[in-house]
C-alpha positions as CSV (number, residue, x, y, z in Angstrom):
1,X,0.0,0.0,0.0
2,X,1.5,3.3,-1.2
3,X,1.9,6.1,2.0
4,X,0.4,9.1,1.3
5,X,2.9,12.1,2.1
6,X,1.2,14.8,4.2
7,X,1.7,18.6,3.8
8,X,3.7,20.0,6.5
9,X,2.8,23.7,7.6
10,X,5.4,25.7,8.1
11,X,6.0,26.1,11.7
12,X,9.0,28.9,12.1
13,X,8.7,31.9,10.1
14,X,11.9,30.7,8.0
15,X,10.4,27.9,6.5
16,X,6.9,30.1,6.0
17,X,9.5,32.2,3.6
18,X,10.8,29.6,1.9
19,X,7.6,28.2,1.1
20,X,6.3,31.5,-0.1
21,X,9.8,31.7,-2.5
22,X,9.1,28.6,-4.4
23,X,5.3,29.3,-4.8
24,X,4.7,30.4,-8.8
25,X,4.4,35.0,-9.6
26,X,3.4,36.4,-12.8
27,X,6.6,37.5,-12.9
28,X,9.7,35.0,-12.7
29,X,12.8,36.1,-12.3
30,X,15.8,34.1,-13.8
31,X,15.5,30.0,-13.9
32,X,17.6,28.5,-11.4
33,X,19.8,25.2,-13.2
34,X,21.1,22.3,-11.6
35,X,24.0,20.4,-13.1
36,X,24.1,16.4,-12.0
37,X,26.5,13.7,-12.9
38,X,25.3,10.8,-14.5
39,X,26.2,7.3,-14.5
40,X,30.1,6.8,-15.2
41,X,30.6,10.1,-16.8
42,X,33.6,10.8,-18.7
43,X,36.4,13.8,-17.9
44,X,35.1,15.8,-21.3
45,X,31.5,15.6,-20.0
46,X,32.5,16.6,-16.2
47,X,34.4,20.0,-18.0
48,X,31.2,20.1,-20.4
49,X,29.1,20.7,-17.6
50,X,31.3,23.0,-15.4
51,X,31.9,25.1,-18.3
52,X,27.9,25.7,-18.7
53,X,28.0,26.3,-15.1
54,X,30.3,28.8,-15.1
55,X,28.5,30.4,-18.1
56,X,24.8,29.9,-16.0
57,X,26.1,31.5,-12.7
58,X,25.1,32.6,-9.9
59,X,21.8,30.9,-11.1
60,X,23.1,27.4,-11.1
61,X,24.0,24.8,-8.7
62,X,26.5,22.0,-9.8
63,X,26.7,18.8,-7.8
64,X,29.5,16.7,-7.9
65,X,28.5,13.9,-7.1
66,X,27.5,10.6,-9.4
67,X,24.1,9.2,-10.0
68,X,23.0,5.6,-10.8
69,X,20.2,6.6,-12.8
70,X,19.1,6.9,-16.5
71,X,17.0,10.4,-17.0
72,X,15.1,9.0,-19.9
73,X,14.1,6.0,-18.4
74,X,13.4,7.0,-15.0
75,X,13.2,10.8,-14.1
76,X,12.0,10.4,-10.1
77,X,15.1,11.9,-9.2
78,X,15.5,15.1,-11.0
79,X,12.4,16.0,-10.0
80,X,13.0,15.3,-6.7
81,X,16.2,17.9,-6.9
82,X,14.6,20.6,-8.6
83,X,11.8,20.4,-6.5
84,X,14.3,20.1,-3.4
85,X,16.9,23.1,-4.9
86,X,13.7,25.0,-6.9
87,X,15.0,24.5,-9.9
88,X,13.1,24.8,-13.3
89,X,16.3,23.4,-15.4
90,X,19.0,20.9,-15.4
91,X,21.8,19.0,-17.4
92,X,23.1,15.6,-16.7
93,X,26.3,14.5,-17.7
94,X,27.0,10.7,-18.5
95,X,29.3,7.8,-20.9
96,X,29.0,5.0,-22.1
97,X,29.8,2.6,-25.7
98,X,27.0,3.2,-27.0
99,X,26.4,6.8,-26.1
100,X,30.4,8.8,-25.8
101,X,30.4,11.9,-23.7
102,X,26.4,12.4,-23.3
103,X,24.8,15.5,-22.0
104,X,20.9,15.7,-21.5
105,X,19.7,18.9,-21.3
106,X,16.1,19.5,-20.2
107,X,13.3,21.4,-17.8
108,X,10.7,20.7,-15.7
109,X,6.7,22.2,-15.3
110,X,5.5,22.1,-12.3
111,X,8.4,20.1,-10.8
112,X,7.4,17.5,-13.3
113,X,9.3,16.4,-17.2
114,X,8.7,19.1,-19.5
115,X,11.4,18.0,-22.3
116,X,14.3,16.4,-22.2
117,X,17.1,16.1,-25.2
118,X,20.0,14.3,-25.2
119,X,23.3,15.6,-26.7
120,X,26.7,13.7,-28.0
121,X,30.0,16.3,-27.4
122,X,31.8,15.6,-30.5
123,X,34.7,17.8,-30.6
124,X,35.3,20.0,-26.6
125,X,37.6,22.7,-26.2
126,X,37.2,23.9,-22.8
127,X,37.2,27.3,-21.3
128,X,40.4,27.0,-19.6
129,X,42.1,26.4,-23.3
130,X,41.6,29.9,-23.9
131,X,44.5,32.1,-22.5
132,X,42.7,35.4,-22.7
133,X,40.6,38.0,-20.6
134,X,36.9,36.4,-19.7
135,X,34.0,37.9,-19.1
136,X,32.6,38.7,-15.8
137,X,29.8,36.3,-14.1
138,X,26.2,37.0,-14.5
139,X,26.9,39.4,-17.4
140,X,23.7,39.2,-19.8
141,X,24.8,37.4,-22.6
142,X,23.6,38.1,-26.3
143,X,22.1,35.2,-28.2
144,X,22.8,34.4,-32.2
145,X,21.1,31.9,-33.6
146,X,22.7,30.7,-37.1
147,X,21.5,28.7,-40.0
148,X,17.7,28.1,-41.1
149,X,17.5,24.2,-39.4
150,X,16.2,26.2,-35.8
151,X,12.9,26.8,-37.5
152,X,12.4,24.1,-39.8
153,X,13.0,21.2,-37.7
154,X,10.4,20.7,-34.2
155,X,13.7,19.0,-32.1
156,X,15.6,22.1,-33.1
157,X,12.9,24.4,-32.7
158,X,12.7,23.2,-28.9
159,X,15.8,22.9,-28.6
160,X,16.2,27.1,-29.6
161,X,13.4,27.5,-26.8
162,X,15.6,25.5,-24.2
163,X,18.9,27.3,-24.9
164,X,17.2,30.4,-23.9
165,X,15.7,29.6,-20.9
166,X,18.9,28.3,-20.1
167,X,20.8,31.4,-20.4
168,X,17.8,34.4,-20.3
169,X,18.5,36.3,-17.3
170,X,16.4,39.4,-15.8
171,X,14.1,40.5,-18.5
172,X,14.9,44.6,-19.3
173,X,13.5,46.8,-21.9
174,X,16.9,48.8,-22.9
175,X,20.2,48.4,-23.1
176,X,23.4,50.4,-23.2
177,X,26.0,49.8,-25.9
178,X,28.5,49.0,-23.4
179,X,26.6,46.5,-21.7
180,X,27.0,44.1,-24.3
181,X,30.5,42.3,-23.6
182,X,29.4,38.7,-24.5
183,X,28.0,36.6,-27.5
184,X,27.3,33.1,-27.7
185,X,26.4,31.3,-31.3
186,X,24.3,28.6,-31.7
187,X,24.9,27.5,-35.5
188,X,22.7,24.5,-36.5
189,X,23.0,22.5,-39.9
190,X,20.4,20.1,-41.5
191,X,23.0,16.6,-40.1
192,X,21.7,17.9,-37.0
193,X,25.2,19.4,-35.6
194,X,24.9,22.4,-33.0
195,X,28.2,24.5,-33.1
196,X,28.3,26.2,-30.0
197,X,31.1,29.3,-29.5
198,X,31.4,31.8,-27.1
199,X,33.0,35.4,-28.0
200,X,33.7,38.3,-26.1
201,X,32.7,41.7,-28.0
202,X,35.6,44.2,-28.3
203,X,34.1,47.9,-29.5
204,X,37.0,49.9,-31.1
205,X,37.3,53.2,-32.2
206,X,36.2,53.5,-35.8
207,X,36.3,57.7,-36.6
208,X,32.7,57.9,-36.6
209,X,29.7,57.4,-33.6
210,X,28.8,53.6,-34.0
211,X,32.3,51.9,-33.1
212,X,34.2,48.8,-35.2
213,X,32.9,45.4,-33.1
214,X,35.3,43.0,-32.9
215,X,34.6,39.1,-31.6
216,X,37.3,37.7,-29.3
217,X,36.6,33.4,-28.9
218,X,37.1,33.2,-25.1
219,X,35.7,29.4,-24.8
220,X,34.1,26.9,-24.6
221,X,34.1,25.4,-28.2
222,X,31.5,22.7,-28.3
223,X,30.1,20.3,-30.9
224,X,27.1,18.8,-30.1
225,X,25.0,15.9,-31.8
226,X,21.5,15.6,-31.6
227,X,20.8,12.0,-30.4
228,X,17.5,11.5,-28.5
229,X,14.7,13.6,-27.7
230,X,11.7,13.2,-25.5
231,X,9.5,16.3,-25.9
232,X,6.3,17.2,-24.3
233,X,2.8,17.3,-25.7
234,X,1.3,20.3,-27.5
235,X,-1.1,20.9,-25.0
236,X,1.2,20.7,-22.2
237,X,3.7,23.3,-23.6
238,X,1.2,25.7,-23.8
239,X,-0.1,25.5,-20.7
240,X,3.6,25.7,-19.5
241,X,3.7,28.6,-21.5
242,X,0.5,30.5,-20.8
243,X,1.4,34.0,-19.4
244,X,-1.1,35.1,-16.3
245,X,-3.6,37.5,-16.6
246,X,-1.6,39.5,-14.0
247,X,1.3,40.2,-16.4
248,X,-0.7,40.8,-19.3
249,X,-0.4,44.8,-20.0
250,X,-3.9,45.8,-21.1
251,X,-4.7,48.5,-23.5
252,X,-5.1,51.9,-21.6
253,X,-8.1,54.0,-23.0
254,X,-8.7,57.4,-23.3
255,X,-5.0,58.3,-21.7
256,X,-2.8,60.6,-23.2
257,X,0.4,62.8,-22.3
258,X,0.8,66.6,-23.0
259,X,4.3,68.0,-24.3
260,X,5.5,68.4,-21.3
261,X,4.9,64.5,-19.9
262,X,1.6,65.2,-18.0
263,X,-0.8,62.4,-18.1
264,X,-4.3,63.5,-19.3
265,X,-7.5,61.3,-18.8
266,X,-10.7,61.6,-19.8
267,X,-13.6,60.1,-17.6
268,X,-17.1,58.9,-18.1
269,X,-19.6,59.3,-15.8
270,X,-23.3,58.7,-15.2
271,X,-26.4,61.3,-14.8
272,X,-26.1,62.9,-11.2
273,X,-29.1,63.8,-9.2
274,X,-28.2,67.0,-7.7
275,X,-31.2,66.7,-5.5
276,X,-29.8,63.9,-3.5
277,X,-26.2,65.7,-3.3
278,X,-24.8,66.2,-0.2
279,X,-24.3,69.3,1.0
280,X,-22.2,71.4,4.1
281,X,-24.6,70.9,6.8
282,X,-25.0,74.6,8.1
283,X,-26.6,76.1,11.3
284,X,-28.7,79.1,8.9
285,X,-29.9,76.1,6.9
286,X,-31.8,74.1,9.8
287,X,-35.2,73.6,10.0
288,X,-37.2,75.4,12.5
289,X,-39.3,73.5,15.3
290,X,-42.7,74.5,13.3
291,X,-41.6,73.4,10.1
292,X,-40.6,70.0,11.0
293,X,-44.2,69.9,13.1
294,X,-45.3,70.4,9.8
295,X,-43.5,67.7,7.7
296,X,-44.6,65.3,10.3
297,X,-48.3,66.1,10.1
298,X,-47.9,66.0,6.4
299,X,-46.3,62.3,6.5
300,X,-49.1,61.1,9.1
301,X,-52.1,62.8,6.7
302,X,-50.2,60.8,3.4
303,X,-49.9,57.8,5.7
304,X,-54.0,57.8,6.7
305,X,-54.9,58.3,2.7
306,X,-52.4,55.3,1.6
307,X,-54.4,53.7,4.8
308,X,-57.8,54.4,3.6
309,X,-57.2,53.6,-0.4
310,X,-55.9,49.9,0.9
311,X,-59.2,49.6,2.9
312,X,-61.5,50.4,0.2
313,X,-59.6,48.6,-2.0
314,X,-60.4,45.3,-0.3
């Protein structure tokens, strides 16, 4: 017989915290990753996965530790770390004959399998290869996506949607020219081959106001193979996708702003009754002692007639 798990309330106001941290806003901030090793994984796919670690920080959590488990066959675990270190994203690093150097990439909705795609690292140059400056960590990077494959095929296609949750960070609306210090391209070919190269952008002086951009490889070099996928259902990634009515930005009527940045509104209103208005309550405006005898001798004489008219009617 299966044993139910209870809810535990929080009982200290810690743990109330961190029970309102992992409950779901309209507006997430950056995906959290976690980086697990595999069964028997090799030294190329242990680098692999602390390069994209370094690249992912100070979102990410790596765990060295190894894992008898196969993510495609049995997933209990990862869920029960990304539920454990609130996690939405993970990679897995394993080896074996039949599948050299593997990495499986994938995320989770609702701390359950979303999609999961499995990688082969072909040809690995690793960051520390690269005997030049690096960029610093958590810097934003800039995302190119190369080649026409990323929208014709549906792996690739959700594969293009992965690789950007895995490195989107805070979502802004502008961005200064000096802010962008860091590229990575994704070039994809129809063999199903991901070239993956990291660059650091150099702006030098060119004479004029939009400077020369030059592209400095700073590591890692990576490519993958797309072996195995295991994606979720239509309806399932859209309602992992659906946006809350809270964020939604609704169309603002009848709002406008002046030239000098003033808002102006215009408001409908109903018909007032300016009879039932309420006005200042003044000592000049009271009634006197016989006026109000006579508004209550008027109520009792309509009160009598209503009286009567009932009577006769019946």
């Amino acid at each position: 017989m299966a044993v139910i798990q209870r809810i535990k309330k929080p009982t200290t106001r810690k743990g109330k915290k961190v029970l309102l941290a992992k409950e779901p806003k309209p507006i997430e901030g950056p995906k959290q990753c976690l980086f697990l090793q595999g069964r028997n994984p090799s030294e190329r796919t242990r680098k692999l996965l602390k390069d994209i670690y370094d690249l992912k920080k100070p979102d990410a959590a790596y765990l060295s530790r190894k894992n008898d488990f196969v993510p495609f066959e049995d997933a209990s675990l990862i869920e029960k770390m990304c539920d454990k270190k609130d996690a939405a994203l993970f990679g897995v690093g394993s080896h074996s004959k039949k599948r050299p150097h593997n990495i499986i990439l994938g995320r989770t909705f609702n701390y359950n399998i979303l999609d999961l795609i499995e990688l082969g690292a072909e040809n690995y140059k690793p960051m520390s290869e690269f005997h030049n400056m690096k960029v610093l960590a958590g810097l934003k990077p800039c995302l190119l996506f190369n080649g026409p494959a990323w929208d014709l095929n549906q792996d690739l296609k959700r594969l293009k949607s992965l690789f950007i949750d895995f490195f989107h960070r805070e979502k802004i609306e502008t961005i200064r020219l000096q802010g962008l210090e860091h590229a990575l391209s994704f070039t994809a070919t129809d063999e199903g081959v991901i070239y993956l190269r990291s660059y650091r952008i150099l702006l030098k002086k060119s004479g004029q106001r939009t400077p020369r951009v030059e592209l400095e490889e700073i590591g890692p070099s990576i490519d993958f193979k797309l072996r195995r996928t295991k994606l979720a259902a239509d309806d399932l990634y859209k309602e992992a996708c659906k946006i809350p009515k809270e964020a939604k930005t609704g169309v603002k009527k009848n709002i406008s702003r002046d030239a000098f940045g003033s808002k102006l509104g215009r408001i409908h209103i109903g018909k007032q009754d300016i009879g039932k208005l309420q006005t200042r309550k003044m000592k000049g405006l009271k009634k006197t002692p016989e006026e109000r005898k006579q508004m209550l001798l008027k109520k009792k004489a309509k009160k009598s007639v209503n009286q009567t008219q009932i009577t006769s009617i019946n």
